[in-house]
C-alpha positions in Angstrom: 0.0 0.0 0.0 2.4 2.6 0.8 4.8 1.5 -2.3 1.4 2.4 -4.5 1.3 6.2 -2.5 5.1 6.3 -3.2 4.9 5.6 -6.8 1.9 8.2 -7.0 3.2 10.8 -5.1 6.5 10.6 -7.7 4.5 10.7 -10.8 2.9 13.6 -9.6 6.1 15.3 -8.8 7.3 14.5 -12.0 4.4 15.9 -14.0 4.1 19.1 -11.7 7.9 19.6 -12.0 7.5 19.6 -15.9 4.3 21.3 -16.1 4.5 24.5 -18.1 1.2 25.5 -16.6 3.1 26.7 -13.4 5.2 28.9 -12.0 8.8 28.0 -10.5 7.7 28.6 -7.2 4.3 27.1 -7.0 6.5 24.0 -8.8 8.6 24.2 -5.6 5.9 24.7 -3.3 4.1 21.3 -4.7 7.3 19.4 -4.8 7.9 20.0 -1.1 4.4 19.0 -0.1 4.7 15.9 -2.2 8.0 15.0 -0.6 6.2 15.3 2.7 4.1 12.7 2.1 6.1 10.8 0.6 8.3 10.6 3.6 5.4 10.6 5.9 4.0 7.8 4.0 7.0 6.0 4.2 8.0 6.8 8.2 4.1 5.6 8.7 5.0 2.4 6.6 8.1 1.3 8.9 6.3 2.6 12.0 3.3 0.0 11.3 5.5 -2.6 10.2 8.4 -2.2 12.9 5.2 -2.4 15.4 4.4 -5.8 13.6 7.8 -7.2 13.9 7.9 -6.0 17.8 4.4 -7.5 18.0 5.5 -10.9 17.2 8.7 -10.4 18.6 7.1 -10.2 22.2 4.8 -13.1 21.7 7.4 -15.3 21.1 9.3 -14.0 24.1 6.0 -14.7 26.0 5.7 -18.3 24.2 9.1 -18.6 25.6 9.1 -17.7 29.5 6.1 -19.4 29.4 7.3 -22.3 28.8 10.2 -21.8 30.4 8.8 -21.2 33.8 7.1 -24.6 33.2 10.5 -26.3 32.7 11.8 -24.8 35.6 9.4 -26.1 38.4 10.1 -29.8 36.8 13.8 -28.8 37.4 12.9 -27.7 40.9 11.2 -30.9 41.9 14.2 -32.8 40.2 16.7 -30.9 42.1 14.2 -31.3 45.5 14.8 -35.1 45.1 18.2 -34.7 44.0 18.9 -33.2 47.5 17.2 -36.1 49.1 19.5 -38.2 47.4 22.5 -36.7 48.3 21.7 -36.1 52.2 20.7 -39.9 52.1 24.3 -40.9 50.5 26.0 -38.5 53.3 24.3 -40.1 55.6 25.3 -43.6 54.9 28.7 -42.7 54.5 29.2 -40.7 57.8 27.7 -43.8 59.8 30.1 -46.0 58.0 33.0 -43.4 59.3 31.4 -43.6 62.4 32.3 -47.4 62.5 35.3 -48.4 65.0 37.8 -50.2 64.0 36.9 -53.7 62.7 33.2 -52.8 64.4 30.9 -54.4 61.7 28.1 -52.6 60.8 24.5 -53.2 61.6 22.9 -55.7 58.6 19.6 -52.9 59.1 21.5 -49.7 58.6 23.0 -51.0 55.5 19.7 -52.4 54.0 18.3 -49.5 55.2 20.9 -47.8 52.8 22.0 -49.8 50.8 20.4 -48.1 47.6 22.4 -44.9 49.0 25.3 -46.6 48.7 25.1 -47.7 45.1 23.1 -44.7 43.6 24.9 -42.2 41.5 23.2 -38.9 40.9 22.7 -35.4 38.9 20.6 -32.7 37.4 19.4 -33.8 34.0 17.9 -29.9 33.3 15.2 -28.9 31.2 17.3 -26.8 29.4 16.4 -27.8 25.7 13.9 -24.5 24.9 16.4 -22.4 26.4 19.3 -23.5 24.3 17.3 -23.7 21.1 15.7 -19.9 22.2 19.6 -18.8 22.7 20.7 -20.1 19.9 18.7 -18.5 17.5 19.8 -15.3 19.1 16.5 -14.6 20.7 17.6 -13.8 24.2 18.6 -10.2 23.5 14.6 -9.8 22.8 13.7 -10.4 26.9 13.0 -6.4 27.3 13.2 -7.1 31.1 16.7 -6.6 31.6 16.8 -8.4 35.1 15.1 -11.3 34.1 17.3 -11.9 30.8 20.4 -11.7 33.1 19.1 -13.9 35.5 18.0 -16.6 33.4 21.6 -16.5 32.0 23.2 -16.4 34.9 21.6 -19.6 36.2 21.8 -21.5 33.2 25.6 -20.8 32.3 26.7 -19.9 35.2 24.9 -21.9 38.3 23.8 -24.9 36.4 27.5 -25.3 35.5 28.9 -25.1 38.8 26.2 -27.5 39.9 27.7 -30.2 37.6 31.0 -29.5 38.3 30.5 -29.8 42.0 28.1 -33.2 41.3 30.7 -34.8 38.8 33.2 -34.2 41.3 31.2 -36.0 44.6 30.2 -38.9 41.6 34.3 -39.6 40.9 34.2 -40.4 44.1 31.2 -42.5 44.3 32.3 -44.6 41.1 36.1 -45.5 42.8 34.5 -46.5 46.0 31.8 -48.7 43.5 34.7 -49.9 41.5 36.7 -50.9 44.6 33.9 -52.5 46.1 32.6 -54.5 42.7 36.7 -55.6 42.8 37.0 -56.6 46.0 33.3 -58.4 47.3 33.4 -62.2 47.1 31.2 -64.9 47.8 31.6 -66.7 51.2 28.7 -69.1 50.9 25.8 -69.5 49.0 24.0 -66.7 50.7 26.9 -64.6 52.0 29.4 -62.7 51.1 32.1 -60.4 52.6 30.3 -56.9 51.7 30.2 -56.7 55.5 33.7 -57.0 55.8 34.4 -55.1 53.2 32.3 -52.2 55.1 35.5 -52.0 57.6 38.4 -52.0 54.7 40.7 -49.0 55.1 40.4 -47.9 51.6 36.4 -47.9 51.8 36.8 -45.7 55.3 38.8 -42.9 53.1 36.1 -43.0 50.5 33.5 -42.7 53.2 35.3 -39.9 54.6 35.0 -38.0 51.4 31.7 -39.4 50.4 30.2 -38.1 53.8 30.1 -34.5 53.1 28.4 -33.9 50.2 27.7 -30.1 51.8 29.1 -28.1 48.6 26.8 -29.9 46.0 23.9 -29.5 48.5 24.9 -25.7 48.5 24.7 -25.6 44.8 21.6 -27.0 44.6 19.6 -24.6 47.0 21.0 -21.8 44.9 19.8 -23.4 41.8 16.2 -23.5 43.4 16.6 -20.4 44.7 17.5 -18.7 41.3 15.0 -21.0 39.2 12.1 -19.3 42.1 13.4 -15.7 41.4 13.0 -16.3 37.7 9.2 -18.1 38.1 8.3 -15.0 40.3 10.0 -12.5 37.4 7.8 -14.5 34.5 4.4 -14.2 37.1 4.9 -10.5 37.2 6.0 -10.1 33.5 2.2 -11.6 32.6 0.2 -11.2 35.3 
């Protein structure tokens, strides 16, 4: 539509300009108010259409945090049960510390445990819509500054540590597996010498390290506490 005025308003220049009906200054005159509306017509057109883009711009930051915030409270019930899991491993560990020496440990505690023991764990995020949303270079267009900042900030920054601290505490967990999967053997039919084992020098040092699992507990509650901040950002965005 405004291409059509455009191409109008030109022709109509054209034939004023060339018109021997006028005068020089009532050519002038009509030229200037033609190139007024041309450029008016023109400034309206972008306006309109810069509006459009910005429209659908925003509704796709909305699909977004929208969907985001959804992925982030599944993240925050993983990490929940994540924590539960790792308090339950510290705690199995410590009591095994706890042990004097060649003091055999109670058959209950370890069956209480005894998944605890063997369980390896980690945050599997949600993270997919905000990778594929980065990566088309689509974060810039999060007009809330805060929000943009903080959702980076906990996906490249905290998330990251989180591993980190979880890979490390896992290394751990997979020697102390190892050594144990090398070193159990049958005694009888029904019995082995896991109990034994239990009180093995080398298992107390992994124990010892195995028993504090503090730090990745620390990165987890700021992981929550950051995924939160950014569900209560999103609510106030779209009230």
């Amino acid at each position: 539509m405004a291409e059509d005025e455009v191409i109008k308003h030109t022709r109509k220049i054209y034939k004023i300009w060339f018109s021997k009906e006028h005068s020089f200054w009532h050519k002038i005159s009509e030229f200037l108010i033609e190139i007024f509306i041309i450029v008016f017509a023109v400034s309206l057109s972008i306006w309109f259409h810069n509006r459009s883009e910005h429209a659908h711009e925003q509704a796709e930051v909305k699909d977004f945090l929208l969907g985001l915030k959804s992925d982030l409270n599944d993240d925050i019930s993983e990490m929940q049960n994540d924590k539960i899991s790792f308090i339950e491993q510290g705690k199995i560990f410590s009591y095994i510390t706890s042990l004097k020496i060649k003091e055999p440990p109670s058959k209950d505690t370890i069956n209480k445990y005894l998944q605890s023991l063997f369980v390896t764990t980690s945050l599997n995020p949600n993270d997919g819509r905000f990778e594929g949303f980065k990566s088309s270079g689509k974060i810039g267009t999060i007009e809330n500054k805060e929000l943009q900042n903080d959702i980076m900030d906990l996906y490249q920054e905290e998330i990251v540590s989180l591993h980190a601290s979880s890979s490390g505490y896992n290394s751990w967990k997979i020697n102390f597996l190892n050594y144990v999967i090398e070193n159990q053997k049958r005694l009888t039919d029904s019995t082995s010498n896991f109990k034994e084992l239990m009180k093995d020098d080398k298992v107390y040092d992994f124990s010892t390290v195995l028993s504090h699992p503090s730090e990745v507990l620390a990165r987890y509650d700021t992981c929550i506490l950051q995924a939160q901040k950014i569900i209560g950002e999103i609510d106030q965005e779209y009230k």
